[in-house]
C-alpha positions in Angstrom: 93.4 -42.0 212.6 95.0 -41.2 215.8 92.7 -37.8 215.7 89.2 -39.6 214.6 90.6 -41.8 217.7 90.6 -39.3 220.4 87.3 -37.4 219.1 85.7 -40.9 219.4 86.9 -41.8 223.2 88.3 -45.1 221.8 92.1 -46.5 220.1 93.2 -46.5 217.1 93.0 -50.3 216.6 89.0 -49.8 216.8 88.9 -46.5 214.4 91.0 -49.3 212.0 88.4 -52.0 212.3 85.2 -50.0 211.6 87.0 -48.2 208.2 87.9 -51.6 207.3 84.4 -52.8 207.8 85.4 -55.5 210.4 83.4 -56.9 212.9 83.8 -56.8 216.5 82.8 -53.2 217.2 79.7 -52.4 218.7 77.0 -50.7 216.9 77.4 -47.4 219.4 80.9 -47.3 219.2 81.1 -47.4 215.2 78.2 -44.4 215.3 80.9 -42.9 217.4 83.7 -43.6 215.3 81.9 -42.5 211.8 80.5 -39.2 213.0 84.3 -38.2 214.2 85.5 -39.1 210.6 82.4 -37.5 209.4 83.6 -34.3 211.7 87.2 -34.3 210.7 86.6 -34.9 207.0 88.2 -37.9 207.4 89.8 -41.1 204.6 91.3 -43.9 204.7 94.4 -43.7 202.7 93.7 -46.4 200.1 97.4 -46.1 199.1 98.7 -47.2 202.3 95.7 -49.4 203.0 97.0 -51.5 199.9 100.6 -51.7 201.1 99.6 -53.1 204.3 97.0 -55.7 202.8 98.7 -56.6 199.7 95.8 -56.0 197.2 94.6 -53.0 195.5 90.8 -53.3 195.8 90.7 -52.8 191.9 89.7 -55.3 188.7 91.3 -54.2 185.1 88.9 -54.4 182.3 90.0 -55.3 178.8 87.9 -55.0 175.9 87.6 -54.5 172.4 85.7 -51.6 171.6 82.6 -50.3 173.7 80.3 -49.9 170.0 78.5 -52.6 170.6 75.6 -53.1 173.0 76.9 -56.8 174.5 80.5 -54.9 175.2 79.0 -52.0 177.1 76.2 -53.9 178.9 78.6 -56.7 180.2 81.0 -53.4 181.1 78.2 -52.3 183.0 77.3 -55.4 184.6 80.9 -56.0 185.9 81.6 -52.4 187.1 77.9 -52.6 189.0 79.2 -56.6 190.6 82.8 -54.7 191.4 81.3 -52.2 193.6 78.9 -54.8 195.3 82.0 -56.5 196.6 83.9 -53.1 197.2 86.1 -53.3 194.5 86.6 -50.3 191.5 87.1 -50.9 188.1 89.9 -50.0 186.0 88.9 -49.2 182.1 91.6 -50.1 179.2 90.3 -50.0 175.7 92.4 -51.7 173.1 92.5 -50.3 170.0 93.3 -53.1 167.8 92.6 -56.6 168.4 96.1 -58.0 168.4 98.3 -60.2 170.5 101.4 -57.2 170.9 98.0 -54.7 172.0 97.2 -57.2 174.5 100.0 -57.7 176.0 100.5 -53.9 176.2 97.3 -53.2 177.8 98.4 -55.9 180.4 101.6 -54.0 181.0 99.8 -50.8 181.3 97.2 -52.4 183.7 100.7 -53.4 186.1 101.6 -50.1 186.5 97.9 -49.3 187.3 98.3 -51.6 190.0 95.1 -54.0 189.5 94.4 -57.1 191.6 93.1 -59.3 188.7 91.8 -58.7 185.2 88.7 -59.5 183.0 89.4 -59.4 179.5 86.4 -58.8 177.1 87.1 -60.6 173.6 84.5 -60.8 171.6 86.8 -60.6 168.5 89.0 -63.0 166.8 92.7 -61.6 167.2 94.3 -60.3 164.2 97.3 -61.8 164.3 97.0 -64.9 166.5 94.7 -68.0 166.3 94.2 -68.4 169.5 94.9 -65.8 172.7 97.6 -66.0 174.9 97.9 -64.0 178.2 100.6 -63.3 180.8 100.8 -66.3 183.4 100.5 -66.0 186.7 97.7 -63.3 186.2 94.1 -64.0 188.0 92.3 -63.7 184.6 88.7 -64.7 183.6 87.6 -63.9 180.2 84.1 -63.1 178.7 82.9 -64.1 175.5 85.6 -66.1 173.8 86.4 -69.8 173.0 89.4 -69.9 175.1 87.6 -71.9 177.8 90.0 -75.1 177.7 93.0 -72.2 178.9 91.4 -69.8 181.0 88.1 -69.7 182.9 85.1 -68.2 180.5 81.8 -66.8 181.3 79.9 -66.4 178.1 76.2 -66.2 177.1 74.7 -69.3 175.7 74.5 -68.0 172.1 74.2 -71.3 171.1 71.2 -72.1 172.7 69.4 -69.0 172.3 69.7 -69.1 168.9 68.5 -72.5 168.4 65.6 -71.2 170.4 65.1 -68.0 167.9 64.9 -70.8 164.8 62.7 -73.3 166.8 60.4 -70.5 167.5 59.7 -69.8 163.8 59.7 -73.0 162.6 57.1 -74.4 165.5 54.6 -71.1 163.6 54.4 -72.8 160.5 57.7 -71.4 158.3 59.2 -73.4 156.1 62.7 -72.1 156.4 64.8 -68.9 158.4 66.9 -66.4 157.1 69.5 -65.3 158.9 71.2 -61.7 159.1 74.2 -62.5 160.5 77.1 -60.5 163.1 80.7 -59.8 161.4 83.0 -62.3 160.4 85.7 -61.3 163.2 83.0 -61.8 166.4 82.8 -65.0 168.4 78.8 -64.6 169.3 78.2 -63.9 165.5 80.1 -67.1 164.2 78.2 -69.2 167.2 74.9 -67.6 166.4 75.3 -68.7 162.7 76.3 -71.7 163.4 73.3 -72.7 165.3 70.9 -71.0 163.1 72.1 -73.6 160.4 72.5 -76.7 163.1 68.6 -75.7 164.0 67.7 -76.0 160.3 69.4 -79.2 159.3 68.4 -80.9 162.5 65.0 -79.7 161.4 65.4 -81.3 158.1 64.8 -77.6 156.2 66.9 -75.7 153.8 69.5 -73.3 154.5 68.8 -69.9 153.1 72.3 -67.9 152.1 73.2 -66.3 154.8 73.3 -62.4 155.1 75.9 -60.5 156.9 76.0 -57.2 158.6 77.9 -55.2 161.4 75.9 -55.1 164.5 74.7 -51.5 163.7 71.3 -50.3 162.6 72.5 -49.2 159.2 73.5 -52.4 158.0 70.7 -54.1 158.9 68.6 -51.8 156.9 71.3 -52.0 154.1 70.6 -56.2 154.5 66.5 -55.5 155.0 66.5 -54.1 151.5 68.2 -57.1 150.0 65.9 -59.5 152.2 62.7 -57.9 151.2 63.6 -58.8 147.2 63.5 -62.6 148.2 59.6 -62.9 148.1 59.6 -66.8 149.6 61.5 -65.3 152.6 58.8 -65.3 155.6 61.0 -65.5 158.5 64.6 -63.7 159.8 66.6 -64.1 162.8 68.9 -61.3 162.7 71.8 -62.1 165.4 71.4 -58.8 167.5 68.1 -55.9 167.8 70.1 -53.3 166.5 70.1 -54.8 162.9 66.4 -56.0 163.4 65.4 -52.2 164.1 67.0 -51.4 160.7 65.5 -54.6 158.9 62.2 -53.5 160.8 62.3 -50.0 158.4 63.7 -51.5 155.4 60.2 -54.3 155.2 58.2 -51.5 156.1 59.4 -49.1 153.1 59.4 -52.5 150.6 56.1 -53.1 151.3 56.5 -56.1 153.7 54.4 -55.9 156.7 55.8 -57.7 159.8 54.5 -60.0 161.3 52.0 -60.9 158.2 54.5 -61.1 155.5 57.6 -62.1 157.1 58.2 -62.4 160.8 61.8 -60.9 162.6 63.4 -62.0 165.5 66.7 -60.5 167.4 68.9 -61.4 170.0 69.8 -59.3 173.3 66.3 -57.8 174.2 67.9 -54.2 174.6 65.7 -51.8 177.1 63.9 -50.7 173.5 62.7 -53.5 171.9 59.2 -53.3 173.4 59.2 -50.2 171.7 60.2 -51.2 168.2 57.1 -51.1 165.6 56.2 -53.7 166.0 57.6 -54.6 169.4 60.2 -57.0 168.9 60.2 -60.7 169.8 63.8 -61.4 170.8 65.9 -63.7 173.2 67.0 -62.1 176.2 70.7 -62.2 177.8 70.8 -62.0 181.1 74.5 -59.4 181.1 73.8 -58.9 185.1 74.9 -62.2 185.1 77.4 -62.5 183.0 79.4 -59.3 184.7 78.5 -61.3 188.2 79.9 -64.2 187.5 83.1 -62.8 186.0 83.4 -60.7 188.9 83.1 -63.6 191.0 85.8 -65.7 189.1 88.4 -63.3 189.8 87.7 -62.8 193.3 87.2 -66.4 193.7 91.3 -66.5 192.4 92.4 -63.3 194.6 91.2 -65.4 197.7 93.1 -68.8 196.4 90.1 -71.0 196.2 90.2 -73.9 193.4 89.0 -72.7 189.7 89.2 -74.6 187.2 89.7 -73.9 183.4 86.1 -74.0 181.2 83.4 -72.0 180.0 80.7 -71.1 182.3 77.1 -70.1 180.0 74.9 -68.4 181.2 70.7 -69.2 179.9 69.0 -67.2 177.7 65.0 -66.8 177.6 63.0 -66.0 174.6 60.7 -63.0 175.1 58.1 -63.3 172.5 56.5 -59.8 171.6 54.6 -59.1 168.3 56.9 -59.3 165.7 56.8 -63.2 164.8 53.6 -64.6 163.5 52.5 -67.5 161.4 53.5 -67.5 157.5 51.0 -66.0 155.3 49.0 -67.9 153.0 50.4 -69.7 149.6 
């Protein structure tokens, strides 16, 4: 600093306030000041820069598993947030979702030295019925039902589901199948359950309900069974990667779609316009989602009042060419 200093013509106090970003320096002076650290190849020592500050400049990230596109999108969505406000992100996969992992990945995230952590859970725990975390840690937690003990930021699954039925029952269907998420995952269990609030509310009958993984595979696996059950017209299936595969399954049973049975997803994924035929589906805004959890944490870091609760975030329906009115009797 002291050489950037002398190269520059000014102290060391100002070469400190333009690498911190501060104010108070003249626009000549900090041209001066960057070009002699551009010169000297110089860096601020983050290391030391922490020490004197306190804080790290760093969020830990827990999640799951990165398989799934809501995981990696809302990974993505953070990280991209982080760096807007100057801050790097600090991946830790868990292998297993279990209490003891969690509260290893925690302890390994301490010796990382992070300033706060966003945890991920879009899983039930294996071993726990509901999810406990070290206190004292500036937490916010994505996708999870833990919003009356920590502060939540999830996608309005509930809603956007809802929507997805409506949709299909406002073209003329009597009912709406449903291929459904795993067991294990929060967005799957609240997707189902407002597929079947939608229906009863609706005063129609509740198909049985389907199940699948999330991946392609098993929603062609499901799309076989579906396309047996000739009085089914209409599916929701809870995310677009099983829609693609229930998409190719109608097509090789003979079912054309929309005419014969209209399909639905949930997430909008950059290829659904490209599906055949492109997909109607209801969007989730994950920029969103990985902005607001950024901003909880940093909204903690800087000791301003949060409160416990689950924040949603809207979903939109994007109708494409994949739902249609019910064929004919």
């Amino acid at each position: 600093m002291a050489d950037v200093a002398r190269l520059a013509g000014v102290s060391s106090q100002t070469v400190s306030r333009v690498s911190n970003g501060y104010t108070g320096v003249t626009e000549e002076t900090r041209r001066q000041v960057l070009a002699a650290m551009e010169e000297l190849g110089y860096r601020p020592n983050s290391a030391a820069r922490a020490l004197k500050r306190g804080e790290f400049r760093t969020i830990g990230v827990i999640t799951f598993g990165l398989a799934t596109t809501g995981n990696v999108r809302t990974l993505e969505a953070i990280a991209t947030s982080a760096a807007h406000e100057g801050y790097a992100v600090t991946l830790l996969p868990v292998a297993v979702p279990t209490q003891n992992e969690v509260r290893g990945a925690f302890s390994r995230l301490g010796e990382l030295a992070v300033d706060a952590v966003i945890v991920i859970l879009e899983v039930h725990l294996l071993d726990a019925v509901t999810l406990s975390l070290p206190p004292h840690v500036r937490i916010v937690v994505a996708d999870s039902d833990a919003g009356d003990r920590y502060t939540v930021v999830d996608t309005d699954q509930a809603g956007g589901s809802r929507t997805a039925v409506r949709h299909l029952l406002d073209l003329g269907h009597q009912t709406v199948w449903h291929l459904a998420g795993p067991e294990e995952s929060y967005a799957a269990e609240r997707r189902a359950q407002a597929w079947r609030t939608e229906l009863s509310e609706a005063g129609r009958p509740t198909p049985p309900l389907v199940r699948g993984d999330w991946s392609a595979e098993s929603g062609y696996r499901a799309g076989l069974e579906l396309a047996r059950q000739k009085e089914c017209t209409a599916i929701f299936a809870a995310n677009d990667q099983m829609a693609l595969g229930l998409l190719r399954a109608l097509h090789e049973e003979g079912r054309k779609v929309p005419d014969d049975v209209s399909v639905i997803g949930f997430d909008d994924i950059a290829e659904a316009g490209s599906f055949l035929p492109p997909l109607t589906t209801v969007h989730q805004d994950f920029a969103e989602v990985g902005r607001l959890c950024v901003e909880g944490v940093l909204r903690q870091m800087r000791h301003e009042e949060t409160e416990h609760g689950t924040t949603l975030v809207p979903t939109r329906l994007v109708v494409r060419g994949s739902t249609a009115p019910p064929p004919p009797r």
